[in-house]
N, C-alpha and C positions, 0 to 999 in steps of 0.2 A: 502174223506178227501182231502181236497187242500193242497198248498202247505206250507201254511203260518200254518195253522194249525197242520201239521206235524212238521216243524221247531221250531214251540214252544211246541209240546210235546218233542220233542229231547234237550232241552235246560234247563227242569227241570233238567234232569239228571246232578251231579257233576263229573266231568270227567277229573279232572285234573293230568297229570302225573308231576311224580318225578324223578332231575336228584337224586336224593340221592340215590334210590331204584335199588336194584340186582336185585329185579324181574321180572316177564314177565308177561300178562302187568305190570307195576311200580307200581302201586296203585288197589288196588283190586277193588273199585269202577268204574273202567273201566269195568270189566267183567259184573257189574252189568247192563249197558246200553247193553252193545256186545248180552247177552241176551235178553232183550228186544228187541232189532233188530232181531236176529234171529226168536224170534216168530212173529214177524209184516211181516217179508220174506215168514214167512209157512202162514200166514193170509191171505197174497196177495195173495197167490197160485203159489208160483217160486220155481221151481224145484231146485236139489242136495243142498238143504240149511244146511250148516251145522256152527258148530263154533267150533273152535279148543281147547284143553285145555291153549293158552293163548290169546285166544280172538278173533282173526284173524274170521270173519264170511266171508262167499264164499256165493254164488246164483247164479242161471242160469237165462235166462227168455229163454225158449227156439226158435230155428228160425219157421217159418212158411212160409219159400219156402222150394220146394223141390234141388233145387242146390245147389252145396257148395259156399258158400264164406266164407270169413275168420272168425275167433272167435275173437270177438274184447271183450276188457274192461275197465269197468269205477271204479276209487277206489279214496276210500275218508278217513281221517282219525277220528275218534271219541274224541277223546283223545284232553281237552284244555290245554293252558299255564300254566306252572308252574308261567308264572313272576304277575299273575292276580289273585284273586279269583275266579272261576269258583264254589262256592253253593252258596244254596239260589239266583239263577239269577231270577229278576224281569224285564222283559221287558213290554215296552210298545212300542203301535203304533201312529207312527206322521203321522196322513192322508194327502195328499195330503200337502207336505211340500211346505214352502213360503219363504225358504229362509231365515227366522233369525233364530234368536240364539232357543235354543232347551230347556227348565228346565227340566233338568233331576233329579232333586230333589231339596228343596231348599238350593240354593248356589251353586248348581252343574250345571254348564253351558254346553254345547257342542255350539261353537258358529262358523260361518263360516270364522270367523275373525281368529279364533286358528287353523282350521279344512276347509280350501278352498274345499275340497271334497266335502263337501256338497252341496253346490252350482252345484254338478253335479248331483243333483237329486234332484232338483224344479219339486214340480209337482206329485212325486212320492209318495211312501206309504213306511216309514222309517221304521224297528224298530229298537228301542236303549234299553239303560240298562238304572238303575236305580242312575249310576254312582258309586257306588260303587262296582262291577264286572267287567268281562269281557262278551260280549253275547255269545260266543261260534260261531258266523258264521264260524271259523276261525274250526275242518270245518264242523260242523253239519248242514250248509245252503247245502254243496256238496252232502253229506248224503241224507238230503232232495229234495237236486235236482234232484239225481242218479234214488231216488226211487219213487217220483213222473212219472219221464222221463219211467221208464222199468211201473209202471201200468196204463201209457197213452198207450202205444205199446200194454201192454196187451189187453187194451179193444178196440183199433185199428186197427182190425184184416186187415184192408186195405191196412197201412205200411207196406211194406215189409222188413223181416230182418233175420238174420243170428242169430245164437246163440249170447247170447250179457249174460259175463259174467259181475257179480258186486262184489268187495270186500272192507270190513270195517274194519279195521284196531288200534290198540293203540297204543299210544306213538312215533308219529314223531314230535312231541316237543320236546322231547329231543334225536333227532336222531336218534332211533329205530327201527321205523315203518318198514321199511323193511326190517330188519334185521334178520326174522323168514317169511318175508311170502313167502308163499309155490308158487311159478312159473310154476312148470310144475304142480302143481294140476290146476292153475286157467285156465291151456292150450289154451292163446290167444297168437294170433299173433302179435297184439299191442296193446295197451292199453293208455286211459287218468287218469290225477289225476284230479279230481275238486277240486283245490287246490289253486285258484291264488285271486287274489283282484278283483277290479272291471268290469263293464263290459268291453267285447271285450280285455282281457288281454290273452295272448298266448305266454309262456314262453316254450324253449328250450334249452335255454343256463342258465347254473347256475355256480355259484362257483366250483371250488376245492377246498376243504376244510379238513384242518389237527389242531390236537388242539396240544399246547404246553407246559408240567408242566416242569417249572424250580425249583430246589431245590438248595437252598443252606445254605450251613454248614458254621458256624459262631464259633467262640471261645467266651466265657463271660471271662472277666478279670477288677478286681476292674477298676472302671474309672481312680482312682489317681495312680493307678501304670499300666494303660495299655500300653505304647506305646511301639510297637516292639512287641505286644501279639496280641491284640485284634482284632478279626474279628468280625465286627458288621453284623450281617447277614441282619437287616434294612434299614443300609446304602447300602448294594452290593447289594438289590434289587431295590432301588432306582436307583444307577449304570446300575442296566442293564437294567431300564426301559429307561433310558436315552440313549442308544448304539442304540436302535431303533429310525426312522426314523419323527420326530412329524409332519408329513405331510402324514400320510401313517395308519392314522385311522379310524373308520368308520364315525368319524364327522366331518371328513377332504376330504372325497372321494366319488364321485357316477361315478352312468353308470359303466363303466368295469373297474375301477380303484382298483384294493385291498387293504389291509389293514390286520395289526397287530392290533389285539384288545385286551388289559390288562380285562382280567374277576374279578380276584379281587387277592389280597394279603394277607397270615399269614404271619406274621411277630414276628418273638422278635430279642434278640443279639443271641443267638444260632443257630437259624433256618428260614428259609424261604420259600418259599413256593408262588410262580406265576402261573397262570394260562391263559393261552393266547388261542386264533384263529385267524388261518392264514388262508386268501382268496383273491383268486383270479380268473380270467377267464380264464386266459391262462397259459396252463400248466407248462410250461418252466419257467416264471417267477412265478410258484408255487412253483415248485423244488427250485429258486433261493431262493425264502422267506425261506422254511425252512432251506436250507442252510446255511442261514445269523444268523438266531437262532443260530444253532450249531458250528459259527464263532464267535461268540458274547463270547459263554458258554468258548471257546477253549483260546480267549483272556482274559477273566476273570481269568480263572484259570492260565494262564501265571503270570500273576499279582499276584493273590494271592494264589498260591500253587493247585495243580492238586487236583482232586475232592473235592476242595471247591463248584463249579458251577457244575449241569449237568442237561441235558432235556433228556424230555424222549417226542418225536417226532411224533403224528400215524395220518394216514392219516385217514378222515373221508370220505369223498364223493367225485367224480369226474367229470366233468362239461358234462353232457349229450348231452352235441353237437355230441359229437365225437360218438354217436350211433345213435344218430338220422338223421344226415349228409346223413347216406347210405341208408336211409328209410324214404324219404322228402316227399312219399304218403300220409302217416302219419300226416304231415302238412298239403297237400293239400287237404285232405278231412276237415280236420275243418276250413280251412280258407272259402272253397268253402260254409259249412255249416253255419258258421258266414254271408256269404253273402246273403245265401237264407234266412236268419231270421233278414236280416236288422241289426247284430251287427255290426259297426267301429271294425276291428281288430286291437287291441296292442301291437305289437310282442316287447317283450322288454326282455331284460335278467337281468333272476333273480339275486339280491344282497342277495344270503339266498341256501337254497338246499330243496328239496322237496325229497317223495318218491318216484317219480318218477325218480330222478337221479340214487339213488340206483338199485332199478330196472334196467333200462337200461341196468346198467352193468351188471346185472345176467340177460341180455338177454331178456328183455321184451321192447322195446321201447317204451318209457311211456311219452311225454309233458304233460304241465302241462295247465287247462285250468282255469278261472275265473268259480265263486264260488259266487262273490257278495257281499262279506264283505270289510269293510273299517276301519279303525284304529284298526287292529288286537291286540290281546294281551295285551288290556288294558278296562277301563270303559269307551272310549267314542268311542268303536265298532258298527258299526251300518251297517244294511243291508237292502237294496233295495227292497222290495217285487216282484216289476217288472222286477229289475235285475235277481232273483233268478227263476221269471220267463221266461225269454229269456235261462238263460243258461239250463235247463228243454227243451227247445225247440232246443237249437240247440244241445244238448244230441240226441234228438230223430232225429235228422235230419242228423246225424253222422253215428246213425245207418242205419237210409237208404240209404243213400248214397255208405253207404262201402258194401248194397248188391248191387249195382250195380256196386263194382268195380269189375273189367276185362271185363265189358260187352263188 
């Protein structure tokens, strides 16, 4: 099976998580895929395959030298966008792309005019949706690249390699992903996410990331006898969207600049109800941001009487610099391995968090590598067939590499 053929059997599957859902994974038809992977891992022939009861699958491919070198691994997430439809995906293939616009059904365009990305793969071998989905590369191309990469090694008994662990995972769309997976079962030393956008993309730096629910408590009092009563809880959320900074959002900022982002509002005169994400790269002025929230909340209720206004504060993820910093080997072998496969490296810091950050901090040092998809989380998603084949190659070329480290 190649690889393209692998990636569109992985793509019927609908895999869409939910933030609404308590459960693990979010939506039950995650598990449905999580098994199907598990049997294709025993089909391959990869040792300690298992899957957990909330979906989490593990695999070995085991080493074939006899010395030690380190246990490395590759993980990828199964789980699409909630902000897209992910069933019924109909893909197709644009051979040997030319550069215009794409019909992706009639009236549904992908054109390079909307979408300059394309324009970076003339020549190549695209596939897109049907526009009304999402394709899923975002990250069943990872998936497929992981697993293509470990039964190329397989049947390559010439590579040399170390134990090289793989794990698939649900729901880091909506934050999750690593939030159950097991670390010291997957017992590597470091570890990649095929996780990022296009090619030669190699992120380590990511946001800090905390989300923010404001509530507030309003009074209702007839309109014609209110004044000196009424707390309109629509208007104080108005106000405090306003006490934030309009230059300091995500459609105001890039590169390492952060941003308060308004997720949406309930409203009546009673009640209110905000929802916010704060991000940044640097820590310090992470602490400040939330901060400022909870200066906002403190003057509100000055104004208009104590627990009127309150937030309730929690930190989400943390910028995985600060673990990767002391462990730049880690870097060095994928950039060394980007070079022996002719990819341009990217290094660019993510506006976003992967599970890889998570990670980190429960001590697995995790970057984050290109995966091959482009317009994520929407219907005009599309992936590289050649892309997905280079990052397949230099998977395999990471692993060889890392048996030669300490030679």
């Amino acid at each position: 099976m190649d690889i393209t053929e692998r990636f569109l059997n992985y793509v019927k599957f609908d895999t869409q998580s939910s933030e609404e859902s308590e459960s693990v994974p979010s939506t039950p038809k995650q598990i449905v895929f999580a098994k199907y992977l598990k049997e294709e891992l025993k089909d391959e022939g990869f040792d300690d395959v298992e899957m957990d009861e909330m979906g989490y699958v593990y695999a070995t491919l085991k080493s074939n030298i006899k010395k030690d070198v380190p246990t490395i691994g590759f993980i990828s997430h199964y789980d699409t966008s909630p902000d897209c439809s992910g069933a019924d995906i109909k893909p197709s293939i644009v051979r040997n792309y030319d550069g215009t616009d794409i019909e992706l059904s009639p009236g549904i365009i992908s054109s390079p005019k909307k979408f300059p990305e394309l324009l970076s793969h003339i020549g190549e071998d695209l596939i897109v949706t049907d526009g009304h989905t999402l394709l899923g590369a975002d990250d069943k191309a990872g998936i497929a690249e992981i697993v293509q990469a470990m039964c190329w090694l397989r049947d390559h008994k010439e590579i040399k390699h170390g134990d090289i662990r793989i794990a698939f995972n649900p729901d880091e769309e909506i934050g999750m992903g690593a939030h159950h997976f097991d670390v010291e079962k997957f017992g590597c030393e470091w570890a990649y996410t095929m996780d990022g956008g296009d090619l030669g993309d190699l992120e380590f730096e990511n946001f800090n990331a905390a989300s923010a629910k404001i509530n507030i408590k309003g009074m209702s009092v007839h309109p014609g006898y209110a004044k000196g009563k009424m707390i309109n809880a629509n208007r104080l959320a108005a106000e405090f969207a306003g006490m934030l900074p309009a230059d300091e959002t995500p459609e105001t900022t890039e590169g390492y600049q952060g941003f308060y982002h308004l997720l949406g509002i309930e409203s009546n005169i009673e009640s209110a109800k905000m929802s916010y994400i704060i991000r940044d790269h640097d820590r310090d002025r992470f602490e400040e941001r939330k901060n400022f929230i909870k200066e906002c909340v403190k003057e509100m209720n000055n104004k208009y009487g104590e627990g009127t206004v309150s937030a309730d504060v929690k930190d989400q993820y943390y910028n995985m610099k600060e673990k990767i910093d002391p462990n730049m080997h880690v870097i060095d072998i994928v950039l060394k391995a980007m070079q022996d496969c002719d990819v341009p490296p990217k290094v660019e810091p993510i506006r976003g968090g992967t599970d890889g950050a998570q990670l980190s901090f429960k001590g697995l040092p995790c970057p984050n590598i290109f995966a091959g998809g482009v317009n994520f989380h929407g219907p005009f998603e599309f992936v590289s067939i050649q892309v997905m084949e280079k990052a397949m190659q230099v998977i395999v070329k990471i692993c060889e590499l890392t048996a030669e480290y300490n030679d």
